[in-house]
N, C-alpha and C positions, 0 to 999 in steps of 0.2 A: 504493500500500500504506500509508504513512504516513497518507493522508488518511485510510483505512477505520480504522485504529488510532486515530487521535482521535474518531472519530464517534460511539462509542456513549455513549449519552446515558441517564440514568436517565430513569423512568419516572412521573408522580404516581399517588397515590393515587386510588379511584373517588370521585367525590362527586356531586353532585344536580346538574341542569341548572343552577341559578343558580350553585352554587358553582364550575361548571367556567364557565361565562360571565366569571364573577370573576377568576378565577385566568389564562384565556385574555390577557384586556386586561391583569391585572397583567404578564401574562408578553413583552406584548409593547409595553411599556412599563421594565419594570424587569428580567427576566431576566437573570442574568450566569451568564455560561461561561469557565470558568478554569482553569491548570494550572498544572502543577511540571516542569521540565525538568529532569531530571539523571540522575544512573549511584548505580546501588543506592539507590533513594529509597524502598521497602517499606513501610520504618517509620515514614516520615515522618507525622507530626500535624498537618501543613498542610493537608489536605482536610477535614477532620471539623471544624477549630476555623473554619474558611471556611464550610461549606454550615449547621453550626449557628449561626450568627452572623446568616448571612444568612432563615435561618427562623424566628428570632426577629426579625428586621428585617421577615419576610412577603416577602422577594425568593425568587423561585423561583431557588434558586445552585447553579450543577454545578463539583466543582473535581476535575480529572481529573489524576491522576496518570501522565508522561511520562517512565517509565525508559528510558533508553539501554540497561541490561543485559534490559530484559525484551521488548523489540521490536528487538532486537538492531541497533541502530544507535550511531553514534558521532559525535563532537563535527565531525566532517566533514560529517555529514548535517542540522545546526544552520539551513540558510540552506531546506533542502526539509520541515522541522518549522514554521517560521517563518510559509512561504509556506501550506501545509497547514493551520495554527491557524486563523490570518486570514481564506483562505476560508470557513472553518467557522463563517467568526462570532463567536470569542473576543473577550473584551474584553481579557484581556491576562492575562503568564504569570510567574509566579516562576523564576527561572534560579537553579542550586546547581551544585555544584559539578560534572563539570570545564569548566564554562561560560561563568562571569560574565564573563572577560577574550574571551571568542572568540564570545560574543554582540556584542560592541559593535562592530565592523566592520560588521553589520546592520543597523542602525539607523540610522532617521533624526535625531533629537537626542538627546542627555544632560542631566540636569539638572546641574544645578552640582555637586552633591555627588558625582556617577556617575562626571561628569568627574575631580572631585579625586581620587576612589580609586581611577581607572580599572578599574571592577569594576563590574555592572550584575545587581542580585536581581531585578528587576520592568520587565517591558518592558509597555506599555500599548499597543494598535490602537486608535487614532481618526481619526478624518479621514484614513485615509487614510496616515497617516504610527505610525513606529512609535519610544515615547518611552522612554527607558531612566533608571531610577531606581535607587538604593540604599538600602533601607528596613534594611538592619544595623546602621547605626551609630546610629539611631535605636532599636532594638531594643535597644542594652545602653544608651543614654543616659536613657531615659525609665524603665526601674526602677533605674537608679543615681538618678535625679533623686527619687526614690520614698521609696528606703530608705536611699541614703547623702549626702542632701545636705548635711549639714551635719561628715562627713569632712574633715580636713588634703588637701590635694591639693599641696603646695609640689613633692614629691618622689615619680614613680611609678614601678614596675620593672612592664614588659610582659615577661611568657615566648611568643617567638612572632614569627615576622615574615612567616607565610607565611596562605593562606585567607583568614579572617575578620580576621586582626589591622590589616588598613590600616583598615577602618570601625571596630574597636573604638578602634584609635590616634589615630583622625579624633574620635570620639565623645568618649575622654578628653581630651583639648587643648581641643575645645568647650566643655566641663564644666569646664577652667580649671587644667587641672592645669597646672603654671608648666614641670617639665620632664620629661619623658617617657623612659626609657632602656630599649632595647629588647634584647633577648637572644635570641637562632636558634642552633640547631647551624648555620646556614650565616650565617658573618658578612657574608658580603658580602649577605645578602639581608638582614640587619638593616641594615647599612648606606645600601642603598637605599633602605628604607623610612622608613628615619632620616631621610634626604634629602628625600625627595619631602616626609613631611611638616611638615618644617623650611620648603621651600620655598612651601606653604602657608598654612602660621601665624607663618611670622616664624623668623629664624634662632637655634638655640638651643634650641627649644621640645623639640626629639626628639634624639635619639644613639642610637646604637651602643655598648652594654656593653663593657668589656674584664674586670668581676672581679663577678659576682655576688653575692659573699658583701658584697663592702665597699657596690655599691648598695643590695640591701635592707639591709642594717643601716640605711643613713643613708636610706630613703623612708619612705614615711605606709603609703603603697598597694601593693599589688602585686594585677595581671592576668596571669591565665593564658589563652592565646587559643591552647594547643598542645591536643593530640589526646593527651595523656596524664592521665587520669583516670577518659576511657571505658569504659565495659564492655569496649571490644575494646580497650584500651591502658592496663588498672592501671596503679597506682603512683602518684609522685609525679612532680612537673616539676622541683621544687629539693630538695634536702633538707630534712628537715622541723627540724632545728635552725636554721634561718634563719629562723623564723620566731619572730612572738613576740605579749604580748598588745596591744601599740598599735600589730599592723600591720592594716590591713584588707586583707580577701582577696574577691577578686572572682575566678570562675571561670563561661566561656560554653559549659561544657558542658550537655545537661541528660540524657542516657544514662550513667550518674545524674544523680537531681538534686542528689545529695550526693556531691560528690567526698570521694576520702583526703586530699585539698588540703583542703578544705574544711572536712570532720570533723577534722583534725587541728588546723585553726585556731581553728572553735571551740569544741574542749577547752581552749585557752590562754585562752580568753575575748576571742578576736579579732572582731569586726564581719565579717557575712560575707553575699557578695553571688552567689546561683547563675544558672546559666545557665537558666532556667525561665522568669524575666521575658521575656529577650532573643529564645526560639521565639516568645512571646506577642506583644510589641511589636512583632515584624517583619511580623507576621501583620494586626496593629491597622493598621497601618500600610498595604501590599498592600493590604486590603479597601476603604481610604479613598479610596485611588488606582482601586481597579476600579470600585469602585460611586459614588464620591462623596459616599456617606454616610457619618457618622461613627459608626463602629463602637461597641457598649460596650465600654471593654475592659477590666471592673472582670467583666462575666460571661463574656468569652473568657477572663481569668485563672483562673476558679471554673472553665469546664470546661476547662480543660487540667489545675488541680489534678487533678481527676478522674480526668481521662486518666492523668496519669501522678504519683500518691501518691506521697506520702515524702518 
């Protein structure tokens, strides 16, 4: 059943014996077949900024979307999805959420990065063997490298220690932030995370908050890597009097792409960095790894503006 749920394939267009002769050899030569594994992925803007990217490249590209809630399977059924894709010829799949961690017992290697955040967004089939990658933290590093490279980073406050925050936390310490302090309604899982990536970069580098109001007073930066600013989760993550005009504000949401975090910061005349780049860059990222080609990703950025205005 799995296998008949991945197989249907779109279609091309009619054209003329030479241009189907064309398109034939293109396709069996450069073709790529690719997905998104995860639970309630609908909305998701990962297929359309894929198979457009890859038509502008002139690659005939299929990127099928793999909800858990709409083929009614679950994170148990991850190793007969797997074996399913790979029959079918996939080159390789985007894993979200609730998967990244309960994908990697599958797999044949990690890269280094996969390994450090023990989380895996992009699994690739080649040879035979199946390669697990983390293209997130490269998603919020490469438009932070963009728009805020020349920001204070001495002092950061992360809101967040759970999801996406080990690649966002991985991403800022790369970027050079000196020290990192992290804040979760669950301390112990900021502390962990504290840990690991201390353990990482050198000891020091990340912590564990105990008083949010006295860190951000005394940081440059502050990230929001919590699920509050959502459409499905208004509001704000801190108070909005903590804030002020020389702090920069980064937030990885993009359902909006203007958080109440965001718009309120900059009304103070705060530097401010949305979650828009980061769907982009992970996407630029993914396509490099499936296809080998180097994506644009100055016109995947133009049509996601598109996609999603404001």
């Amino acid at each position: 059943m799995i296998m008949s749920q991945l197989s249907d394939r779109t279609t091309s267009e009619q054209a003329g014996p030479t241009e189907m002769a064309a398109a034939a050899l293109s396709s069996l030569t450069r073709s790529v077949l690719c997905g998104l594994i995860g639970q309630g992925i609908q909305g998701s803007l990962t297929p359309v900024l894929h198979e457009v990217e890859g038509a502008a490249q002139r690659i005939p590209y299929v990127y099928r979307l793999i909800d858990l809630e709409q083929i009614g399977r679950g994170v148990q059924d991850l190793p007969d999805i797997l074996t399913a894709a790979e029959s079918l010829g996939f080159n390789g799949l985007n894993i979200t959420h609730p998967c990244k961690q309960a994908v990697i017992p599958l797999l044949t290697e990690l890269s280094e990065t996969a390994r450090a955040l023990g989380a895996v967004n992009t699994v690739l089939f080649k040879d035979g063997k199946r390669m697990g990658h983390n293209t997130d933290w490269n998603g919020f590093a490469e438009p932070f490298r963009r728009k805020m490279a020349d920001v204070k980073r001495n002092r950061v406050v992360q809101l967040g220690a759970g999801g996406a925050a080990a690649a966002v936390g991985h991403a800022a310490l790369t970027l050079g932030v000196a020290e990192l302090t992290l804040f979760d309604l669950d301390q112990a899982r900021a502390e962990q995370l504290a840990a690991k990536l201390s353990a990482h970069f050198g000891a020091g580098r990340a912590k564990a908050g105990q008083d949010l109001a006295t860190a951000v007073q005394s940081a440059d930066g502050l990230i929001n890597t919590t699920p509050v600013g959502m459409t499905s989760h208004p509001g704000m993550p801190l108070p909005a009097d903590l804030l002020r005009p020389d702090l920069w504000v980064a937030d990885i949401i993009y359902f909006p792409l203007e958080t109440e975090l965001l718009k309120r910061a900059k009304a103070l005349g705060a530097r401010t960095l949305g979650g828009g780049g980061m769907a982009v860059f992970q996407a630029v990222e993914a396509f490099r790894l499936f296809t080998g080609i180097e994506p644009d990703s100055d016109r995947m950025r133009a049509h996601f503006a598109a996609l999603r205005p404001g």
